[in-house]
BAFI-3210 file (N, C-alpha, C; in Angstrom, 3 decimals, decimal comma, padded with zeros to 6 digits):
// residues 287
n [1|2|3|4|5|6|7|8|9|10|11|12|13|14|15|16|17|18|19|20|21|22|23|24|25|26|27|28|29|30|31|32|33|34|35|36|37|38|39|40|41|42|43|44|45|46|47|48|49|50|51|52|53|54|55|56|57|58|59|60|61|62|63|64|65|66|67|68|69|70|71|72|73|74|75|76|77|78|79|80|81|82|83|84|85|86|87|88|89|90|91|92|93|94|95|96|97|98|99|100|101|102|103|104|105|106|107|108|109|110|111|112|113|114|115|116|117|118|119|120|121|122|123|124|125|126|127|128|129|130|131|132|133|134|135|136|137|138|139|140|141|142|143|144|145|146|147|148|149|150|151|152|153|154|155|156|157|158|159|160|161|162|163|164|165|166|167|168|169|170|171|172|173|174|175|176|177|178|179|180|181|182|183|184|185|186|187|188|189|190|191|192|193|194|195|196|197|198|199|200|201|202|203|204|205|206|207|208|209|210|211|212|213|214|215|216|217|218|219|220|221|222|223|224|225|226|227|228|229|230|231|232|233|234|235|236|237|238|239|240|241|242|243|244|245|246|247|248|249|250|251|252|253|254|255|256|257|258|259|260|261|262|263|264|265|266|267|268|269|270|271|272|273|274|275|276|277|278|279|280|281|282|283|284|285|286|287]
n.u [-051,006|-050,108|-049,194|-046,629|-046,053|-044,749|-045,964|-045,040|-042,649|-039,686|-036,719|-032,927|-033,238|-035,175|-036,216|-035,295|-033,365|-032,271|-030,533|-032,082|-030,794|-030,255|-032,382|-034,041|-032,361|-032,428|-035,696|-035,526|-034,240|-036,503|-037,845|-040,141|-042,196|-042,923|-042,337|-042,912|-041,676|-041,439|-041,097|-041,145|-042,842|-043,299|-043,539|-043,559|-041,888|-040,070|-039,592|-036,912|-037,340|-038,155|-037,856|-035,307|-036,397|-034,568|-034,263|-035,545|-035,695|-033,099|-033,852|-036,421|-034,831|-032,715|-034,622|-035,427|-033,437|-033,364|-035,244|-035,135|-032,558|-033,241|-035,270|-035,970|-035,962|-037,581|-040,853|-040,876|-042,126|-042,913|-043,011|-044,888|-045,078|-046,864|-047,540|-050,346|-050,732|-052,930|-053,140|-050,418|-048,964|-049,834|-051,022|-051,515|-051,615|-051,116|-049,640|-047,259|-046,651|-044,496|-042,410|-043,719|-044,635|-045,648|-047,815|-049,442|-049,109|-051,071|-050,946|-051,857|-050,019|-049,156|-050,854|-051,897|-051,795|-052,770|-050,690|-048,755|-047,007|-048,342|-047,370|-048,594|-047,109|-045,297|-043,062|-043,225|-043,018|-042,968|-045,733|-047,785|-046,685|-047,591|-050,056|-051,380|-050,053|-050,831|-053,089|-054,614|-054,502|-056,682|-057,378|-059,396|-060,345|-058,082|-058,109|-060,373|-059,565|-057,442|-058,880|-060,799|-058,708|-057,840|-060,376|-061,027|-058,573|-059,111|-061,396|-060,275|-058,132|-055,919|-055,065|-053,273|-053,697|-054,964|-052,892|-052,134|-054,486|-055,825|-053,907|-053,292|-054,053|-051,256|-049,819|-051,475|-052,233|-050,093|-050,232|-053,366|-055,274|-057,310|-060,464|-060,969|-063,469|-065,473|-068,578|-068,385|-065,768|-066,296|-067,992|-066,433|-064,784|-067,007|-067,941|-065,386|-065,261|-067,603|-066,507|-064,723|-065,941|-067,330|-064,850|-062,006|-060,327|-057,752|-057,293|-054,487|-053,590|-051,572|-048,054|-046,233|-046,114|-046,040|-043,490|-041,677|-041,998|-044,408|-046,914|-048,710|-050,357|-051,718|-052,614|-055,537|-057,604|-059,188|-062,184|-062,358|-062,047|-063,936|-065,917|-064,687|-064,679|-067,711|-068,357|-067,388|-064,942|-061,845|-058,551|-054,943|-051,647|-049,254|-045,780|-044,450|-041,981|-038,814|-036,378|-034,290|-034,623|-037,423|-039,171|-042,221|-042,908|-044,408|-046,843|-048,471|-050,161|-051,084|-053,068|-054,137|-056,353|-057,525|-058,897|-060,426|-062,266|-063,618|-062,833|-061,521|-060,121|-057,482|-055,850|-053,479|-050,082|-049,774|-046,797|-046,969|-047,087|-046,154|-043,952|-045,584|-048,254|-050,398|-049,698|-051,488|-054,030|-055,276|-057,263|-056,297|-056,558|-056,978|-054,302]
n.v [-000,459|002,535|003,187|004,345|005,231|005,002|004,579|005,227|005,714|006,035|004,852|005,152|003,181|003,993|007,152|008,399|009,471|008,752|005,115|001,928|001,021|003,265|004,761|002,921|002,891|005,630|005,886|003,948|005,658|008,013|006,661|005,341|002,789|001,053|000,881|001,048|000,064|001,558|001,715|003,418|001,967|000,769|-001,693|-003,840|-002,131|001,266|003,916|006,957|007,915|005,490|001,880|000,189|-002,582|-004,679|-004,599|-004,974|-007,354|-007,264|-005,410|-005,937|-008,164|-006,760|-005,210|-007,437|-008,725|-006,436|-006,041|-008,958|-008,533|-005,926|-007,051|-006,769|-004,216|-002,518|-002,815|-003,843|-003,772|-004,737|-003,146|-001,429|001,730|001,240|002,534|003,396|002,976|002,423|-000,233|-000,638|-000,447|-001,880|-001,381|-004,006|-007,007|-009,345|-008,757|-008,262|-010,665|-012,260|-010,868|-010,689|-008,703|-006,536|-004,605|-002,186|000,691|002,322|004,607|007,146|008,778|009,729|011,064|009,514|010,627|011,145|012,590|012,360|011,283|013,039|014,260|014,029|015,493|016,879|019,566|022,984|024,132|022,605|020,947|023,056|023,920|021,227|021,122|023,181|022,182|019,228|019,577|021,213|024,042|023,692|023,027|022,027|019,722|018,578|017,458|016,154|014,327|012,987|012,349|010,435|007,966|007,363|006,350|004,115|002,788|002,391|000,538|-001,844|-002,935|-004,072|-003,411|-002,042|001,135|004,100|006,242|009,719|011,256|013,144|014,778|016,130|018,556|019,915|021,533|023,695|025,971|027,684|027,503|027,704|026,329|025,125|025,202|024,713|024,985|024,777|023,552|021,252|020,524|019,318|017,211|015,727|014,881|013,428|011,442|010,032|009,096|007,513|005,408|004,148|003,704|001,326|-000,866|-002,135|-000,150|001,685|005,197|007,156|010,037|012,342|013,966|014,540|017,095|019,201|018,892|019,336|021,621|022,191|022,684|023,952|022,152|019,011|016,113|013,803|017,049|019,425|019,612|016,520|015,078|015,289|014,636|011,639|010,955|010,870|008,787|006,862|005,512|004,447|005,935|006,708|007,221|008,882|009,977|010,241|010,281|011,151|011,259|010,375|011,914|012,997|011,150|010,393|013,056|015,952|014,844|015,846|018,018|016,346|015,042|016,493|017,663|015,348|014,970|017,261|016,553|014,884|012,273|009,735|007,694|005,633|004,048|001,174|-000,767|-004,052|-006,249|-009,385|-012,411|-014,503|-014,913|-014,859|-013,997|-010,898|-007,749|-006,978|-004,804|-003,080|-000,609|002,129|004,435|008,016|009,925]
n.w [029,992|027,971|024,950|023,503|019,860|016,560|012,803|010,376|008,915|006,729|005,652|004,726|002,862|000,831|000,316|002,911|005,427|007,671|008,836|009,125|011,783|012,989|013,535|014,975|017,500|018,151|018,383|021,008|022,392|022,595|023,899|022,944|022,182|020,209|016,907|013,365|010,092|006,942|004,371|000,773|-001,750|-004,957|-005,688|-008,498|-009,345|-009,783|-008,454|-008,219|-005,768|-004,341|-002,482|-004,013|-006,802|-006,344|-003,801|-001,970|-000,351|001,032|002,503|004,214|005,475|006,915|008,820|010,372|011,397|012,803|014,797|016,230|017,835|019,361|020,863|023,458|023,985|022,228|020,327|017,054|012,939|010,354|007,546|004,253|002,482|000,100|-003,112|-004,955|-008,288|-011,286|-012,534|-012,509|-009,952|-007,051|-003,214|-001,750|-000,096|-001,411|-003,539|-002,128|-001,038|-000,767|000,845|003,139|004,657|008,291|007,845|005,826|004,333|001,857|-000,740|-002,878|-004,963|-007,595|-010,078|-013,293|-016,598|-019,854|-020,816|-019,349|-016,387|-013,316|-010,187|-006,751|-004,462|-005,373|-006,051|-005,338|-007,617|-009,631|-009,125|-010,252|-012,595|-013,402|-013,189|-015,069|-017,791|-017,893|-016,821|-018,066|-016,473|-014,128|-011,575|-009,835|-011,272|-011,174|-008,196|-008,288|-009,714|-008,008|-005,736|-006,691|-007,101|-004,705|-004,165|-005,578|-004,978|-002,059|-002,986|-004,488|-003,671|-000,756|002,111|005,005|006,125|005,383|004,062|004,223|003,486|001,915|001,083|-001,050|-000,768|-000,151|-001,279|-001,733|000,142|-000,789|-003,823|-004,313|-005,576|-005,401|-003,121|-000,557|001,219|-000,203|-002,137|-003,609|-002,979|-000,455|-001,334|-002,387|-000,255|001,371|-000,240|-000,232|002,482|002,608|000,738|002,815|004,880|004,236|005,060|006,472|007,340|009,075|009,519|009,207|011,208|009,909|010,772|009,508|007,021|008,945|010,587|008,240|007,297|005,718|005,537|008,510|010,062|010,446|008,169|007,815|007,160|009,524|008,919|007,593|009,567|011,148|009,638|009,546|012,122|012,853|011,618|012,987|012,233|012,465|014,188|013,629|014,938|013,062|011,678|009,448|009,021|007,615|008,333|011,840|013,880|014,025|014,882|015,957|016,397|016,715|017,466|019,552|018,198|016,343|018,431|019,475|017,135|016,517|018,627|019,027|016,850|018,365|018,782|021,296|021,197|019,903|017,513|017,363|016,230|017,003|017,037|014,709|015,761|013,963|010,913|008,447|009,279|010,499|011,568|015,068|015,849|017,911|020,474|022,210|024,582|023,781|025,422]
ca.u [-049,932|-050,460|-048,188|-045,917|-045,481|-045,441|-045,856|-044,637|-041,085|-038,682|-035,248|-032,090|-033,404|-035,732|-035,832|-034,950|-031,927|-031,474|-030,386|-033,133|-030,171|-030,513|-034,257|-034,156|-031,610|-033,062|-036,374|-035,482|-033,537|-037,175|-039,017|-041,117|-042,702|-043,584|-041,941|-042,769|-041,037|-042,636|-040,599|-041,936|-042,560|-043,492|-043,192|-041,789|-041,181|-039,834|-039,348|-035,834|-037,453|-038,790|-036,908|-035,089|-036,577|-033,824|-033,480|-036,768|-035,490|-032,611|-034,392|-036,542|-033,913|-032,654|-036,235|-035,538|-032,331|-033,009|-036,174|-034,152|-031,471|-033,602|-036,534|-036,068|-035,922|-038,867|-041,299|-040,618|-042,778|-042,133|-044,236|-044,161|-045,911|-047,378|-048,619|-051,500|-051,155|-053,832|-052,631|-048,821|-048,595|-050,933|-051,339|-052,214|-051,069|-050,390|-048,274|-046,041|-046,356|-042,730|-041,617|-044,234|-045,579|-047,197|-049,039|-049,245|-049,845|-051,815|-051,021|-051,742|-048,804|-049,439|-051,976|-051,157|-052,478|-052,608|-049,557|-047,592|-047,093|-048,905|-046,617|-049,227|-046,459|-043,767|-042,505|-044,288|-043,261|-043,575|-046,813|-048,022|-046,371|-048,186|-051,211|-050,698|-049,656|-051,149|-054,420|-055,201|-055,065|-057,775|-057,096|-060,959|-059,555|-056,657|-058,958|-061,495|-059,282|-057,158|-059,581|-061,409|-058,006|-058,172|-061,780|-060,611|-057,618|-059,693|-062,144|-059,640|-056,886|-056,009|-054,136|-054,031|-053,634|-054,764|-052,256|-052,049|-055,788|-055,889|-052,233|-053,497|-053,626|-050,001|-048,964|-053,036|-051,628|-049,426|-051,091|-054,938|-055,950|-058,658|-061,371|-061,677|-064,875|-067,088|-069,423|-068,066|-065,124|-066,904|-069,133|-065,641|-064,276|-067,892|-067,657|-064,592|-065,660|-068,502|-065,789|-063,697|-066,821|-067,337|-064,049|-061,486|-058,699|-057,536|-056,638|-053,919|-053,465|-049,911|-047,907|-045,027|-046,320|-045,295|-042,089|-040,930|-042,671|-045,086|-047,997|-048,738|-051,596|-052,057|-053,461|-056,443|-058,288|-060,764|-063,375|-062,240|-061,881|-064,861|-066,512|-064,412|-065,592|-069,138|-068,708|-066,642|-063,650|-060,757|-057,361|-053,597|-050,766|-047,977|-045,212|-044,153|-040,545|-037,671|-035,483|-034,737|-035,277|-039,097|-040,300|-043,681|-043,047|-045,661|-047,867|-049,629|-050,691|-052,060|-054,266|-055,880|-056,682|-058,403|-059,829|-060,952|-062,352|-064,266|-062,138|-061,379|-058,872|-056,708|-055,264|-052,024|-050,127|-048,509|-046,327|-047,372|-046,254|-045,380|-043,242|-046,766|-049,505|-050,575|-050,235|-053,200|-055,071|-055,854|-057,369|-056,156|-057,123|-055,773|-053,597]
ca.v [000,386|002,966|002,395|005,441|004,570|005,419|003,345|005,942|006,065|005,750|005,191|005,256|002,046|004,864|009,110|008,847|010,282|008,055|004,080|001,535|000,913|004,658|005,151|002,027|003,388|007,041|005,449|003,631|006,917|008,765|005,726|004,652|001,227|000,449|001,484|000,399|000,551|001,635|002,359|003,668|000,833|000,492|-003,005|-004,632|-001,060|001,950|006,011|007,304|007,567|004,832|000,731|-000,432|-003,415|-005,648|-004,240|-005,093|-008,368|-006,761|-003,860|-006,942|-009,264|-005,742|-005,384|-008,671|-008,701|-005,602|-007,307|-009,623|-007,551|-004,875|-007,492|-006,658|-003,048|-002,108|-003,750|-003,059|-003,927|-004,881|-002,716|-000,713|002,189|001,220|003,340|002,876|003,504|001,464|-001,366|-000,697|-001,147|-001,150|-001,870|-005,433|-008,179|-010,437|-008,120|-007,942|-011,374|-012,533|-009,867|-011,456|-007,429|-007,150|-004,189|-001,929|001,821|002,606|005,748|008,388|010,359|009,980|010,374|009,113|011,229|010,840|013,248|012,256|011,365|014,480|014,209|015,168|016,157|017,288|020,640|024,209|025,299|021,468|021,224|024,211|023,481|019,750|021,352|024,396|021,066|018,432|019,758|022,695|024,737|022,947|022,785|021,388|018,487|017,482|017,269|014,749|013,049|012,343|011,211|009,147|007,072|006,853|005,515|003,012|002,045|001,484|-000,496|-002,705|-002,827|-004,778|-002,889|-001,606|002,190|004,814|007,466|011,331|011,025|014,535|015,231|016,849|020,177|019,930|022,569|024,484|027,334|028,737|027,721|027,565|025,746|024,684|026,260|023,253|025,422|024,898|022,203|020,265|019,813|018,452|015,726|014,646|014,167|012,578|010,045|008,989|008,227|006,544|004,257|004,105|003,169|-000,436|-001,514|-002,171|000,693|003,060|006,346|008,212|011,760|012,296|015,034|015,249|018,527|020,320|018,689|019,527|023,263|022,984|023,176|023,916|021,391|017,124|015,274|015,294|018,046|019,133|019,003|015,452|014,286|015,220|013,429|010,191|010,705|010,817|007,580|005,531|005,398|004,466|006,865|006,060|008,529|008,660|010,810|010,460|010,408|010,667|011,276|010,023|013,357|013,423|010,038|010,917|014,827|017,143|014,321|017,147|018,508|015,394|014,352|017,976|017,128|014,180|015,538|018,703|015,705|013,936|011,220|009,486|006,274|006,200|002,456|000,912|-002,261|-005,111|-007,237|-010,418|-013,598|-015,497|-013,903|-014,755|-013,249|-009,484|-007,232|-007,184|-003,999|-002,579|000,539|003,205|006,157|009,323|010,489]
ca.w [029,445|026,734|023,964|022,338|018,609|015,073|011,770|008,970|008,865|005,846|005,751|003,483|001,493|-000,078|000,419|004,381|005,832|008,472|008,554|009,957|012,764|013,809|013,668|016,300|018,479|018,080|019,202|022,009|023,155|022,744|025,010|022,053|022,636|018,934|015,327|012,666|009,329|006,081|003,106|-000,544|-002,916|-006,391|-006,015|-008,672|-010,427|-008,919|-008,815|-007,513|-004,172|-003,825|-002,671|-005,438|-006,774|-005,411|-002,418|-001,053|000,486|002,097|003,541|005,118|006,333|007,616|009,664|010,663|012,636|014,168|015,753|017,004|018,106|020,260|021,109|024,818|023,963|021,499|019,528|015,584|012,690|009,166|006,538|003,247|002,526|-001,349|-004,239|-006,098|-009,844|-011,830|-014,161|-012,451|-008,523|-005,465|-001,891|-001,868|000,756|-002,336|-004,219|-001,206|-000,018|-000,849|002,036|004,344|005,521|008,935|007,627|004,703|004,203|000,888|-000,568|-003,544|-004,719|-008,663|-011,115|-014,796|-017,538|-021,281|-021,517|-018,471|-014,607|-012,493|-009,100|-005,762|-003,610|-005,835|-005,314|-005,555|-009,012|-010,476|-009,334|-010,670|-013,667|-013,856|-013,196|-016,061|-018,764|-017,699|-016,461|-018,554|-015,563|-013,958|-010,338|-009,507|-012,045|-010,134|-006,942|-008,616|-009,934|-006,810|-004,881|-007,542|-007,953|-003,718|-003,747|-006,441|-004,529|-001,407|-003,511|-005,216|-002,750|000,380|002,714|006,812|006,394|004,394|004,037|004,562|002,332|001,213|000,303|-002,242|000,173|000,415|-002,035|-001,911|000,927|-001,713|-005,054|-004,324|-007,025|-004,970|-002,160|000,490|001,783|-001,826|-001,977|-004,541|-002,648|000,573|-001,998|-002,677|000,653|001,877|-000,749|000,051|003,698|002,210|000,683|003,853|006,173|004,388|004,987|008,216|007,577|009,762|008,937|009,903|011,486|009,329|010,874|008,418|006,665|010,371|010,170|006,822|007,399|004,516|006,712|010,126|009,894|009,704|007,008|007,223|007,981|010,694|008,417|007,178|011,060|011,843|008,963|009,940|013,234|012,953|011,411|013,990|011,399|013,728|013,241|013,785|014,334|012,432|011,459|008,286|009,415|006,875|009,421|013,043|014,458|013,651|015,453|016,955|016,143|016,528|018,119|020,640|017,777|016,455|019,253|019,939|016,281|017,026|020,095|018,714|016,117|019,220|019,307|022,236|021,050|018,269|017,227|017,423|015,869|017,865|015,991|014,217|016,524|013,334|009,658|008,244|010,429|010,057|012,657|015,682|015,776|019,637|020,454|023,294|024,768|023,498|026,079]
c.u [-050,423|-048,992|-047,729|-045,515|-045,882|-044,941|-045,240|-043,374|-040,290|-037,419|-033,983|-032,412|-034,230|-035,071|-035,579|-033,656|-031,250|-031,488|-031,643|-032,203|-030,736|-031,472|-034,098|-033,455|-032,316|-034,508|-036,518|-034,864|-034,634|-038,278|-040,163|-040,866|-042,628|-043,023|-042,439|-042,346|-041,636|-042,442|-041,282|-041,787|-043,580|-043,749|-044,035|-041,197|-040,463|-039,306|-037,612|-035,904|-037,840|-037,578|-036,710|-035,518|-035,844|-033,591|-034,388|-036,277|-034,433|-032,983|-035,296|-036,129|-033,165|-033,333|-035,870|-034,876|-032,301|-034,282|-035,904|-033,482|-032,196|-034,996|-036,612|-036,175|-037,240|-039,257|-040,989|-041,667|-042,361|-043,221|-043,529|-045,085|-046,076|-048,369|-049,482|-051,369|-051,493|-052,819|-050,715|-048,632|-049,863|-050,683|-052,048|-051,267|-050,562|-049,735|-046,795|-045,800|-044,978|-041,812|-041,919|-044,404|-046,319|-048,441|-048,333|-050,002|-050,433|-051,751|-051,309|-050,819|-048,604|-050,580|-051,564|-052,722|-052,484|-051,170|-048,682|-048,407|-047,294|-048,219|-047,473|-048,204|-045,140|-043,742|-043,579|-044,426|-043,264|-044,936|-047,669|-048,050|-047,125|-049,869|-051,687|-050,855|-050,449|-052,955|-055,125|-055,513|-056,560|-057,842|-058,516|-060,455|-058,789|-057,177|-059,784|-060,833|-058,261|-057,741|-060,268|-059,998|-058,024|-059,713|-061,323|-059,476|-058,249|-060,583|-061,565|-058,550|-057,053|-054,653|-054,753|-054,290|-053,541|-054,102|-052,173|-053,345|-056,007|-054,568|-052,052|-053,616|-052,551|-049,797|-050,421|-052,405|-050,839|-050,118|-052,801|-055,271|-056,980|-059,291|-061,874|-063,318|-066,060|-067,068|-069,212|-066,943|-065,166|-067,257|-067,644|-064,989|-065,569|-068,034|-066,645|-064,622|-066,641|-067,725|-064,760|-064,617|-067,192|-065,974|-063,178|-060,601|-058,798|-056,934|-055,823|-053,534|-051,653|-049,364|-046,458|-045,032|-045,679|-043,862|-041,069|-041,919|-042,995|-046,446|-047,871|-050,279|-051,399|-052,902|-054,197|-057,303|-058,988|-061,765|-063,941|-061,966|-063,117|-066,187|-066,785|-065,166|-067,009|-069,573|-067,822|-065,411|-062,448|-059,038|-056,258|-052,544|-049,575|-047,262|-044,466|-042,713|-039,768|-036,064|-035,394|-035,195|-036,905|-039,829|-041,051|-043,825|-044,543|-047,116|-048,987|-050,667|-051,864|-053,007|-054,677|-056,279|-057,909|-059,122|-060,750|-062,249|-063,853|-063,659|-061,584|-060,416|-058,070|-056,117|-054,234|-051,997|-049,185|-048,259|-047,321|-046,364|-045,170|-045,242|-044,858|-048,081|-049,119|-050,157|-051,083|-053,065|-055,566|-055,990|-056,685|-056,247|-056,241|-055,376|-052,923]
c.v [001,115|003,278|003,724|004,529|005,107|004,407|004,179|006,260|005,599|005,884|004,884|004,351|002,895|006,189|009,048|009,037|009,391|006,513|003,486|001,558|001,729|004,790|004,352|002,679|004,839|006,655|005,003|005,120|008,064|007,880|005,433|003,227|000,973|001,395|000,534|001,024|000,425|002,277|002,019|002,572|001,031|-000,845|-003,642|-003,182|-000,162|003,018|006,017|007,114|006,377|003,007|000,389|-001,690|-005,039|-005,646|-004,691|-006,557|-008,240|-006,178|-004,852|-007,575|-007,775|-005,241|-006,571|-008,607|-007,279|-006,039|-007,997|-008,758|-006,624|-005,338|-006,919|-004,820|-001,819|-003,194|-003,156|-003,767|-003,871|-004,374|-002,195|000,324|002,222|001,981|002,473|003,611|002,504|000,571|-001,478|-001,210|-000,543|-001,709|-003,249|-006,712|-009,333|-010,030|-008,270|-009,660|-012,249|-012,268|-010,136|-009,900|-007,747|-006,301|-003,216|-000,501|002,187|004,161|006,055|008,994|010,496|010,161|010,762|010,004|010,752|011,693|013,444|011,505|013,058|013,765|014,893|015,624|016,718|019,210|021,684|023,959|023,730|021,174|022,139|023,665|022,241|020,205|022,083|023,228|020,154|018,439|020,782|023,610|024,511|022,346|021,750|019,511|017,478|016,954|016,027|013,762|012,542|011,193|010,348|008,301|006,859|006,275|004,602|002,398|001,369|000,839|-002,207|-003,498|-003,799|-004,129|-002,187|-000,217|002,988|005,560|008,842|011,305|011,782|015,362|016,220|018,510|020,351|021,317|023,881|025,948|028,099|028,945|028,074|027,525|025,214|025,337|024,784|023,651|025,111|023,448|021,015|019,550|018,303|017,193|014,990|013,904|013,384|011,445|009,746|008,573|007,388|004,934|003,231|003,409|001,352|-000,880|-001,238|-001,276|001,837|004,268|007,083|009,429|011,553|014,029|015,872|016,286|019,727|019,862|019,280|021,104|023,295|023,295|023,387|023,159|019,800|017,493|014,416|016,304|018,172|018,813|017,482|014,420|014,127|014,273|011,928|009,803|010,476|009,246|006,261|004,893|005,640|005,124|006,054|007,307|008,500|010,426|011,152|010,407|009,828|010,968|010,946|010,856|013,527|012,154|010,570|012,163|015,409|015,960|014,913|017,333|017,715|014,896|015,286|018,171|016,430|014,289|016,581|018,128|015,079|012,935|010,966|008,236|006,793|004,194|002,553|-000,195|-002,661|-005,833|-008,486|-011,504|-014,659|-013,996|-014,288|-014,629|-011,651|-009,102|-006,898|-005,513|-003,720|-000,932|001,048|004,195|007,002|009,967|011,784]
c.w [028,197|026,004|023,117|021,072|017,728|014,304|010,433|008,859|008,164|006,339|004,730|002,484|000,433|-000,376|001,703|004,366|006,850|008,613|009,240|011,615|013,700|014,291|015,160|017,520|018,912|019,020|020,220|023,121|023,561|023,535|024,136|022,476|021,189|018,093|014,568|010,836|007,745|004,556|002,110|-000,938|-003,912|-006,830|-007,186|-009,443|-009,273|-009,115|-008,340|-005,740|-003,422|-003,455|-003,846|-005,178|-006,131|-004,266|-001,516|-000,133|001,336|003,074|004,478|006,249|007,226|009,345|010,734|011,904|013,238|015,092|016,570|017,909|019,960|020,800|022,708|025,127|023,202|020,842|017,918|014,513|011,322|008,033|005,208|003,094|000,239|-002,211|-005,524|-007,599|-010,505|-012,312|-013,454|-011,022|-007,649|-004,307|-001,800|-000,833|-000,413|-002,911|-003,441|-000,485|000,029|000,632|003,398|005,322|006,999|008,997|006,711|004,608|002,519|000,401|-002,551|-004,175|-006,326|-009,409|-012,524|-015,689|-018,569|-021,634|-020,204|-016,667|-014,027|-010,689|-007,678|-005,121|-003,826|-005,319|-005,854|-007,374|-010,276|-010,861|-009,829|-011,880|-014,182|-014,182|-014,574|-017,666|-018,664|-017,658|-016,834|-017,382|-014,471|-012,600|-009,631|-010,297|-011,419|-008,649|-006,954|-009,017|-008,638|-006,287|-005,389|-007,309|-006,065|-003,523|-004,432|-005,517|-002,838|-001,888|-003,865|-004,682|-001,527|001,808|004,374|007,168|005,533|004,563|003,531|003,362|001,949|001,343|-000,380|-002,006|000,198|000,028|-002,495|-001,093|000,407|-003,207|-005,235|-005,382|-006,535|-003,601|-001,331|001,049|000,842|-001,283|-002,479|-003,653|-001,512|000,147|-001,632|-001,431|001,918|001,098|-000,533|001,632|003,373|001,837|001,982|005,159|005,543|004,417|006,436|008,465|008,347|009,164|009,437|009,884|011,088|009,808|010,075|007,983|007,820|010,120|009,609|006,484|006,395|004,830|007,852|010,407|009,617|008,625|008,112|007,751|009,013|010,239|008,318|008,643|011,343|010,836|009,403|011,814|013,383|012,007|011,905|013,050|012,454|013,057|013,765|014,009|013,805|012,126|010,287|008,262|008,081|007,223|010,824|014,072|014,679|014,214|015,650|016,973|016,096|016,851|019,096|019,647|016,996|016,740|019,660|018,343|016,699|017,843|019,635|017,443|016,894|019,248|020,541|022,299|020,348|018,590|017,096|017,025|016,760|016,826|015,472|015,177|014,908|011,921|008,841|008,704|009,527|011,363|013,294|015,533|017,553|019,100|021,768|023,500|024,200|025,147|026,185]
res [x|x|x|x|x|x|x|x|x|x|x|x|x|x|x|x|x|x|x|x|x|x|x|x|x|x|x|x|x|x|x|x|x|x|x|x|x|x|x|x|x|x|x|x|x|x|x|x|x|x|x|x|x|x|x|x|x|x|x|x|x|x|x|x|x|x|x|x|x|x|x|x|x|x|x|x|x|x|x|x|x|x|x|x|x|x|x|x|x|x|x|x|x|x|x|x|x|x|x|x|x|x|x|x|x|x|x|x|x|x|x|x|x|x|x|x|x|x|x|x|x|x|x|x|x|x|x|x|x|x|x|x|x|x|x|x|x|x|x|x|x|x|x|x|x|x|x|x|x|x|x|x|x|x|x|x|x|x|x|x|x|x|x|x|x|x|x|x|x|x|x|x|x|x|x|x|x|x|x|x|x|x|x|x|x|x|x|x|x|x|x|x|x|x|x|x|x|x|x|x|x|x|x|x|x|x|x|x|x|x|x|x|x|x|x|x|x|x|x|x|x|x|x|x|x|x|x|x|x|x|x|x|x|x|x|x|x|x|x|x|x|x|x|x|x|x|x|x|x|x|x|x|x|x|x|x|x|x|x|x|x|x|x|x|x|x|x|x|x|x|x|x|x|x|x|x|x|x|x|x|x|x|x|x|x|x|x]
***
């Protein structure tokens, strides 16, 4: 059997729109085999968007009984998707182990300055603005340092999935504060496969940007596929979903990605048999 599923999907306990209930129901209504659920955390701090600190054991026990509930109907999957900011929160199986995770996306979406939080995916005229203040205009800046604070977080970190790994394009097609074609940029996204090849994480093709029409393009690039490819770096697909509308969205586009990539699998998670296990790890063809 090859297995429809995605692992990136928020819902009202953070910034999503729709309940975990829905998502489930919504899913089973689109013949997905596998969800799994993957709200922002900060854990123990936390942004507006992200689970409130108390909530994290609801939004769980939540997970829980719908598991139960729709076992005969899909498989579901109990995750978070965690930010790395040094010294404050990261992706770590022991940070989270209270919640008992059966896997854990690793993500990016700040970097702390001396004169503030710099926001990667905040809006046009913020970013801009962060960049402008923050970064003396210095778009090359905000690039190195990104991905320096993702090589550090896969160094330091313990987690199953890196997420959307060059984000940092989000808001480039209107601002171009940076030239993905220069050389410098390439070093940066070959060292961070360098970091990404000693360790077990998959990466996933994120197609949220189509979604939410700020690209017509995944995270990450062709360039950055074809990198991961040429070094047997296994992908994942996800959707980024903050609504139930967007399960598996723009998945075509995904896997002629990946294809166009040389890829020929892509990985999937099956549950964990016990509330402390991880989730297993299988590959399957792209379809």
């Amino acid at each position: 059997m090859n297995y429809k599923a995605d692992y990136h999907i928020h819902t009202t306990y953070c910034d999503g729109k729709s309940t975990p209930s829905n998502i489930v129901k919504k899913a089973i209504s689109k013949n997905i085999n596998i969800i799994g659920f993957s709200g922002h955390s900060m854990n123990p701090f936390a942004e507006t968007w992200h689970i409130a600190p108390n909530e994290h054991e609801n939004y769980i026990n939540e997970i829980n009984s719908l598991k139960e509930k729709y076992k005969n109907d899909i498989q579901i999957l109990r995750g978070f998707e965690a930010d790395y900011i040094p010294s404050l929160c990261e992706p770590s199986f022991n940070r989270f182990k209270n919640f008992f995770p059966e896997y854990l996306i690793g993500s990016v979406h700040y970097i702390v300055t001396k004169n503030g939080f710099f926001t990667i995916d905040d809006s046009v005229e913020n970013v801009k603005e962060g960049i402008d203040k923050l970064f003396n205009g210095n778009g090359k800046k905000v690039v190195q340092e990104y991905f320096y604070l993702e090589r550090e977080m896969i160094k330091n970190c313990d987690f199953t999935i890196l997420g959307h790994l060059d984000l940092v394009r989000k808001r480039n097609n209107i601002l171009h504060f940076f030239n993905e074609d220069e050389s410098w940029y390439k070093k940066e996204l070959k060292e961070l496969v360098k970091e990404i090849k000693k360790t077990n994480l998959l990466i996933e093709i994120n197609t949220g940007a189509i979604s939410r029409k700020i690209m017509n393009d995944v995270y990450p690039s062709s360039y950055m596929l074809e990198l991961l490819h040429n070094e047997n770096i296994p992908i994942i697909f996800s959707s980024d979903s903050h609504t139930e509308e967007t399960l598996c969205a723009h998945f075509d586009k995904a896997k002629e990605a990946a294809i166009k990539a040389g890829y020929k699998e892509h990985a999937i998670l099956i549950p964990a048999k016990s509330n402390e296990a991880k989730a297993t790890i299988k590959m399957q063809p792209i379809l």
